[in-house]
C-alpha atoms as a printed R data frame, in Angstrom:
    type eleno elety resid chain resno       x       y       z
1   ATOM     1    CA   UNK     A     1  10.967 -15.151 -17.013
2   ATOM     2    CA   UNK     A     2   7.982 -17.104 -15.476
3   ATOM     3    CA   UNK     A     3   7.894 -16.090 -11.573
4   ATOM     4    CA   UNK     A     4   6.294 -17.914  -8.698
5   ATOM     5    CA   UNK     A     5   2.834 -17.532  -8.430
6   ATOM     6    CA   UNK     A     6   2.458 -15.670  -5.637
7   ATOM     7    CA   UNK     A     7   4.598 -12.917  -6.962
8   ATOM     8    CA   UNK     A     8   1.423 -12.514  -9.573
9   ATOM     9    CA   UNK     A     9  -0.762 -12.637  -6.411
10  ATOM    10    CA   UNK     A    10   1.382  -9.887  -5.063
11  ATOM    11    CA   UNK     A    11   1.013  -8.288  -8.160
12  ATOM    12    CA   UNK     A    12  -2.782  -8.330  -8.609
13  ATOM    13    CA   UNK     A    13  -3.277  -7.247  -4.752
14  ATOM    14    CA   UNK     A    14  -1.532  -3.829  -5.566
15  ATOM    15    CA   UNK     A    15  -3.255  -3.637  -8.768
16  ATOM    16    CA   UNK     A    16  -6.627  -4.010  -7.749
17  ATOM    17    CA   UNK     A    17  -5.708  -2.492  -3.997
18  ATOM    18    CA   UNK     A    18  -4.821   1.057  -6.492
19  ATOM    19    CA   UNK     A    19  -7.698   0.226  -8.604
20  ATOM    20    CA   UNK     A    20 -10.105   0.751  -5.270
21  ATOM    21    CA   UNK     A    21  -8.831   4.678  -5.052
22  ATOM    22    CA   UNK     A    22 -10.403   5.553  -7.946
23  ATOM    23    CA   UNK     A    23 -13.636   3.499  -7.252
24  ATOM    24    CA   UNK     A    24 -13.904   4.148  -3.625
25  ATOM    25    CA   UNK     A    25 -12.135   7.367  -2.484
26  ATOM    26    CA   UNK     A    26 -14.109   7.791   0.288
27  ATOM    27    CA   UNK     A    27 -12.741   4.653   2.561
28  ATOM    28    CA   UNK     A    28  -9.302   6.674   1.788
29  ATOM    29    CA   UNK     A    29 -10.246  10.043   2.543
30  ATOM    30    CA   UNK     A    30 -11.192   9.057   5.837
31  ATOM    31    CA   UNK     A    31  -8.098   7.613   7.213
32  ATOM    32    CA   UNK     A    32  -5.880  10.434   5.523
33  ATOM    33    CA   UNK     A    33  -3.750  12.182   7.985
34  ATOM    34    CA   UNK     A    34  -4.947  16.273   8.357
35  ATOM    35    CA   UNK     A    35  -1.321  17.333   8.259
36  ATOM    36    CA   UNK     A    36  -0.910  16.063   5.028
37  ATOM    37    CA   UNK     A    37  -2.295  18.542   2.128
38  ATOM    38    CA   UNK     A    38  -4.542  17.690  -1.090
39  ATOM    39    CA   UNK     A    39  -5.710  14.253   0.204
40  ATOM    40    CA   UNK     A    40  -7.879  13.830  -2.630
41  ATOM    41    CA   UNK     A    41  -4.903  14.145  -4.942
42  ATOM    42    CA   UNK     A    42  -2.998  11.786  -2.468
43  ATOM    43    CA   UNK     A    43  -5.008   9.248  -2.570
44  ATOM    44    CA   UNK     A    44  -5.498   9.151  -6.481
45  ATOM    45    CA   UNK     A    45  -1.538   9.527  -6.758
46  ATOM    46    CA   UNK     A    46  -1.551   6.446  -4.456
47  ATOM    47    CA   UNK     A    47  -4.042   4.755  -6.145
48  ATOM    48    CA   UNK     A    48  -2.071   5.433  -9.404
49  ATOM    49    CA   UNK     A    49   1.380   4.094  -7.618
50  ATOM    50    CA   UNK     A    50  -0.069   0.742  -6.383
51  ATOM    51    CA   UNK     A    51  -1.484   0.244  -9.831
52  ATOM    52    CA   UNK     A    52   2.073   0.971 -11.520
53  ATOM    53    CA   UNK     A    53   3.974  -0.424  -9.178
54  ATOM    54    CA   UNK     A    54   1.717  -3.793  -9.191
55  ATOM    55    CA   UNK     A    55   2.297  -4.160 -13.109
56  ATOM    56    CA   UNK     A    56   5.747  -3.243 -12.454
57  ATOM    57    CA   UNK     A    57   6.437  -6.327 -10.217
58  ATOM    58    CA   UNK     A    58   5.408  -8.687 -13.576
59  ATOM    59    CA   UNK     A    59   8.067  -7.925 -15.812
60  ATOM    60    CA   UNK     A    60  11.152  -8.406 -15.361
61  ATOM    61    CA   UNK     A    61  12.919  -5.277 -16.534
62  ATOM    62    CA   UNK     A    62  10.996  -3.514 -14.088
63  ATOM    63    CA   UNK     A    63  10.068  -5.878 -10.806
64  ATOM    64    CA   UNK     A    64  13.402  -4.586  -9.066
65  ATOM    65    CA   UNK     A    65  12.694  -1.063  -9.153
66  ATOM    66    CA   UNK     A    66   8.793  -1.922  -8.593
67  ATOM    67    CA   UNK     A    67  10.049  -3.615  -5.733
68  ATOM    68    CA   UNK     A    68  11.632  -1.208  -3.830
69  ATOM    69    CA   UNK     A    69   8.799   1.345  -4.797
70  ATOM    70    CA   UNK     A    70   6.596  -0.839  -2.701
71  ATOM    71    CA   UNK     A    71   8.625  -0.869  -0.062
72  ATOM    72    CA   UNK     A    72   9.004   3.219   0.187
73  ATOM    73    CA   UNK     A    73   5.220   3.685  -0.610
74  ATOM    74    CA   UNK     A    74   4.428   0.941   2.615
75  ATOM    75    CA   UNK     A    75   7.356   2.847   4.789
76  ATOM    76    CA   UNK     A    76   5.385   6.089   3.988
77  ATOM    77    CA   UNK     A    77   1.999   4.306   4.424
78  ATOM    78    CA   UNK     A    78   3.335   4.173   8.096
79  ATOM    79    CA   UNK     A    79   1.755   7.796   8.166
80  ATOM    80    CA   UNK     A    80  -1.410   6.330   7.870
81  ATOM    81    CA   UNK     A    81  -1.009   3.516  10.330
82  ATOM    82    CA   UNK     A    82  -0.129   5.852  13.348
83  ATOM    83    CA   UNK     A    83  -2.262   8.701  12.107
84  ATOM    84    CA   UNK     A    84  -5.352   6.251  12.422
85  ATOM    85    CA   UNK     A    85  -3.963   5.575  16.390
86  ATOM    86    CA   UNK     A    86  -4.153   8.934  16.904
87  ATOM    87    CA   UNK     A    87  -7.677   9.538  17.943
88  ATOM    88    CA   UNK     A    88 -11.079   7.209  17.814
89  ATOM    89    CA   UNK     A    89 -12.570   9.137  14.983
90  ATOM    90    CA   UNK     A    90  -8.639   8.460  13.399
91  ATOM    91    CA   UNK     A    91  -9.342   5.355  13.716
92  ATOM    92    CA   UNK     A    92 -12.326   5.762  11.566
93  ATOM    93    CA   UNK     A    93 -14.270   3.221  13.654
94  ATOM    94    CA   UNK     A    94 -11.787   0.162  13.244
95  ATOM    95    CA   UNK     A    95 -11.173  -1.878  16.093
96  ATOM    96    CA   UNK     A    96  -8.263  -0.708  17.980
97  ATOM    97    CA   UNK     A    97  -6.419  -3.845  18.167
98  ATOM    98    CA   UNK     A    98  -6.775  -3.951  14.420
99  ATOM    99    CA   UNK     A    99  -5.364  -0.699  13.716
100 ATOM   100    CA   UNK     A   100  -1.902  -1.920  16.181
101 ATOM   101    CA   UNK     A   101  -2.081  -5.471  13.911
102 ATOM   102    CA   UNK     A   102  -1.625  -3.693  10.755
103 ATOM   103    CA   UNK     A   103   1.739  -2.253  11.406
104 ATOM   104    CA   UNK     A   104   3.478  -5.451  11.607
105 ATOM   105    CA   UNK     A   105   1.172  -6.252   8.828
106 ATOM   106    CA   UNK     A   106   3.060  -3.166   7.344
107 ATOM   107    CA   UNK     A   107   6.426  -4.897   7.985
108 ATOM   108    CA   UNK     A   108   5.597  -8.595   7.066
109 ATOM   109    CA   UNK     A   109   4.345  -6.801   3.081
110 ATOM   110    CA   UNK     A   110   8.002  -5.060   3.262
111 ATOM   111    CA   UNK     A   111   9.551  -8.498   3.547
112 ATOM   112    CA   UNK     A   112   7.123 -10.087   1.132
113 ATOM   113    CA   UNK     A   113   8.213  -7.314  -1.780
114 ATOM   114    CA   UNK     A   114  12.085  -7.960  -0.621
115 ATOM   115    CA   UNK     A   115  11.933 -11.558  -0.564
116 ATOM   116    CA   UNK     A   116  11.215 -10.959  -4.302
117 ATOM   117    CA   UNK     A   117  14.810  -9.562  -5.028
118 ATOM   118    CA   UNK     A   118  15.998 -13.104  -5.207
119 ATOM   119    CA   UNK     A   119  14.231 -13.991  -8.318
């Protein structure tokens, strides 16, 4: 089945978004919550779910299920989010407005994945 184009786009964002854990854990480890345990093995398993759940989304066999991975890896992403408007060194230097603009970002990349259901 050929999808619209933007579902690749979708796609290749989580691909290459799980891709930059491996290359750049650092940027990750920074923003990782200190409740939550093994953050270098977070991160790679996160890295390793965007990636899967990015080629999931192209076939179609496996872009429902890939689907509603995204949107349970995004709701627990949340973590992050807040975690980061915890404190200023949280925030890891991003501008506070920015870190309160990425959880509706957060939201509107829930309904991007859903809207996909429909195909």
């Amino acid at each position: 089945m050929i999808y619209p184009w933007h579902l690749y786009l979708m796609a290749g964002i989580y691909i290459l978004s799980g891709i930059f854990h491996f290359l750049k854990p650092k940027i990750y480890l920074r923003i990782m919550p200190r409740y939550l345990p093994a953050h270098k093995s977070l991160v790679f398993l996160s890295g390793a779910a965007e990636i899967l759940l990015g080629i999931g989304l192209i076939f179609e066999e496996t872009k429902d299920p890939a689907i509603y991975g995204i949107i349970l890896m995004l709701s627990l992403f949340l973590l992050v989010h807040f975690y980061m408007l915890s404190s200023k060194k949280a925030g890891a230097g991003f501008p506070v407005w920015a870190l309160w603009l990425r959880i509706p970002l957060q939201f509107g990349l829930m309904w991007w994945a859903y809207y996909y259901l429909q195909f």
